[in-house]
C-alpha positions as CSV (number, residue, x, y, z in Angstrom):
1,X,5.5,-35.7,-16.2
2,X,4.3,-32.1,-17.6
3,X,3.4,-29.4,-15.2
4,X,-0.3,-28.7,-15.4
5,X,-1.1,-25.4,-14.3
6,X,-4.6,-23.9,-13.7
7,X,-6.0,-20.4,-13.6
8,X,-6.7,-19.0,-10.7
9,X,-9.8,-17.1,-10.5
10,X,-11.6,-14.9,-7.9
11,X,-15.0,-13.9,-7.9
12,X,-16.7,-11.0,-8.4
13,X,-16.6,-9.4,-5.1
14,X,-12.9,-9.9,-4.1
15,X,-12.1,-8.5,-8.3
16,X,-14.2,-5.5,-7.6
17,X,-12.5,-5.0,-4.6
18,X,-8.9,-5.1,-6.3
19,X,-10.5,-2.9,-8.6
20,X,-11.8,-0.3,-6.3
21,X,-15.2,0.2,-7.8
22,X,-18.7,-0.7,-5.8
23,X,-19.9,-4.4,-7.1
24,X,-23.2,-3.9,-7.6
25,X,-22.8,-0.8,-10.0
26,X,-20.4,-3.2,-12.5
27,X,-22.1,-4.4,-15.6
28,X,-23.5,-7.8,-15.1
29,X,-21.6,-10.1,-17.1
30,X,-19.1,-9.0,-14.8
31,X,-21.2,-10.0,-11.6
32,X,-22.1,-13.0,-12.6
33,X,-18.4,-14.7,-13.9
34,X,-15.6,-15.3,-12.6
35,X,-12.3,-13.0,-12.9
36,X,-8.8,-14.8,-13.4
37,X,-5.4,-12.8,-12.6
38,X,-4.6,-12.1,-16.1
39,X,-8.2,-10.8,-16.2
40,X,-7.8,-8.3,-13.8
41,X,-4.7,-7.6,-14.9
42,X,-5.7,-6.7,-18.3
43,X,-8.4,-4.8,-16.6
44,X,-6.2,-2.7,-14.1
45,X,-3.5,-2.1,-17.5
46,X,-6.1,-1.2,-20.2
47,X,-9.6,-0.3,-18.5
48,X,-12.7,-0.6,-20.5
49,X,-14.9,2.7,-20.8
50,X,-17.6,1.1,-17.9
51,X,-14.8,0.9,-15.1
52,X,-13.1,4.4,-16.4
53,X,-16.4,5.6,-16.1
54,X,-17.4,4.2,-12.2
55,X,-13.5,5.5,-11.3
56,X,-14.6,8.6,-12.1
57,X,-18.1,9.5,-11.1
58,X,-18.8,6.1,-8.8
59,X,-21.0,5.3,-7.2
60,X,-17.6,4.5,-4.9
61,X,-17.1,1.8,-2.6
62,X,-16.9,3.1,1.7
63,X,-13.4,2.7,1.4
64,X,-12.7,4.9,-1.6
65,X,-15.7,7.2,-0.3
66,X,-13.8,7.5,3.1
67,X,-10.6,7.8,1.0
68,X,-11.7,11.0,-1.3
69,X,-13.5,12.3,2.8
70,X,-10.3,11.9,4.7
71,X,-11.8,9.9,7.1
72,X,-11.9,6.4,8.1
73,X,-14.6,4.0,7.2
74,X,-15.6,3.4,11.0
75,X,-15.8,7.2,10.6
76,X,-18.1,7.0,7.8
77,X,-20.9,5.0,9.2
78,X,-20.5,7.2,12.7
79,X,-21.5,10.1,10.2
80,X,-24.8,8.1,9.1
81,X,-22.8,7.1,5.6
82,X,-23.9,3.5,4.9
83,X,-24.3,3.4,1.0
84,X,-22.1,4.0,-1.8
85,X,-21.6,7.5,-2.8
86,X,-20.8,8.8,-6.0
87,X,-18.5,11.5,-7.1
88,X,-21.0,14.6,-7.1
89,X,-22.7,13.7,-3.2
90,X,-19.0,13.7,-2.2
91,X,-18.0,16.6,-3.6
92,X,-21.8,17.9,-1.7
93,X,-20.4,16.4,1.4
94,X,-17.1,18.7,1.2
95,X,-18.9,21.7,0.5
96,X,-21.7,21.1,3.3
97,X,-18.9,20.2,5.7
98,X,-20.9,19.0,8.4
99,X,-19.4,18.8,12.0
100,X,-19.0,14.8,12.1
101,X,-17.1,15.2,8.8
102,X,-14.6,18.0,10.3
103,X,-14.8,15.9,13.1
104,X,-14.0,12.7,11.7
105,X,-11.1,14.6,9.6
106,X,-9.5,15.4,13.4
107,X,-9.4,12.5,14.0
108,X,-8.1,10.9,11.3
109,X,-5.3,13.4,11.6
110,X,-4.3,12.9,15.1
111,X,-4.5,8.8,13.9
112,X,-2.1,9.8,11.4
113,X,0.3,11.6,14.0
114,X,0.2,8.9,16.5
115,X,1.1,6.1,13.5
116,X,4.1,8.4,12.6
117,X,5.2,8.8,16.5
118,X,4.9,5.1,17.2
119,X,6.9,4.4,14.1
120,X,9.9,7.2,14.8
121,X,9.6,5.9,18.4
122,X,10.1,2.3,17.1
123,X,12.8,2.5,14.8
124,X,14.4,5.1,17.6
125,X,14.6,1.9,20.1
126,X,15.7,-0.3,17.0
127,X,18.8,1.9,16.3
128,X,19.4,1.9,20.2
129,X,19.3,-1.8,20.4
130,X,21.5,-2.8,17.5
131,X,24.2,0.2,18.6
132,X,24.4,-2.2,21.9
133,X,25.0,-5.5,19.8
């Protein structure tokens, strides 16, 4: 009996995704198909000159927009930021620095503390617990 292996695909959305670029500003042939792993692979290794060119000036997905902000998504759509932004109303957005994005940057920063305390505090009690096994 031989081993019959398929490719596995994903579509469009979930490649995009893995990609980090914003679907709907992908070329169409691209939309419409389906991407396998050694697709996306070849994709992520070599990238062709469309998906250089959305990594560089977008228009970004919310998670990369709320990436390049410093803020999290949920942060994003409390500042009225729905859409996809590219690189230049970004780079607007840091220079305007409007209250809910300073805002939203505090916040993010005490999130960040508060992960790192939780985490010392954890393996703190870890260390404690083993030392009584």
């Amino acid at each position: 009996m031989t081993s019959h292996q398929t490719t596995q695909t994903m579509k469009p959305a979930t490649a995009a995704k893995k990609l980090g670029v914003y679907l709907e500003a992908t070329p169409t042939e691209f939309q419409e198909g389906v991407v396998s792993r050694a697709e996306l692979a070849a994709l992520q290794s070599d990238p062709p000159e469309w998906l250089q060119e959305l990594r560089r000036n977008g228009p970004h997905p919310r998670p990369v927009v709320a990436a390049k902000l410093g803020v999290s998504i949920s942060g994003l759509a409390r500042g009225g930021v729905t859409d996809a932004l590219t690189t230049e109303q970004i780079e607007a957005l840091k220079q305007d620095d409007p209250e809910w994005l300073r805002k939203e940057r505090a916040t993010q920063a005490d999130v960040r503390k508060e992960t790192v305390r939780i985490k010392e505090r954890n393996a703190e009690r870890s260390g404690k617990e083993q030392g009584r096994s």
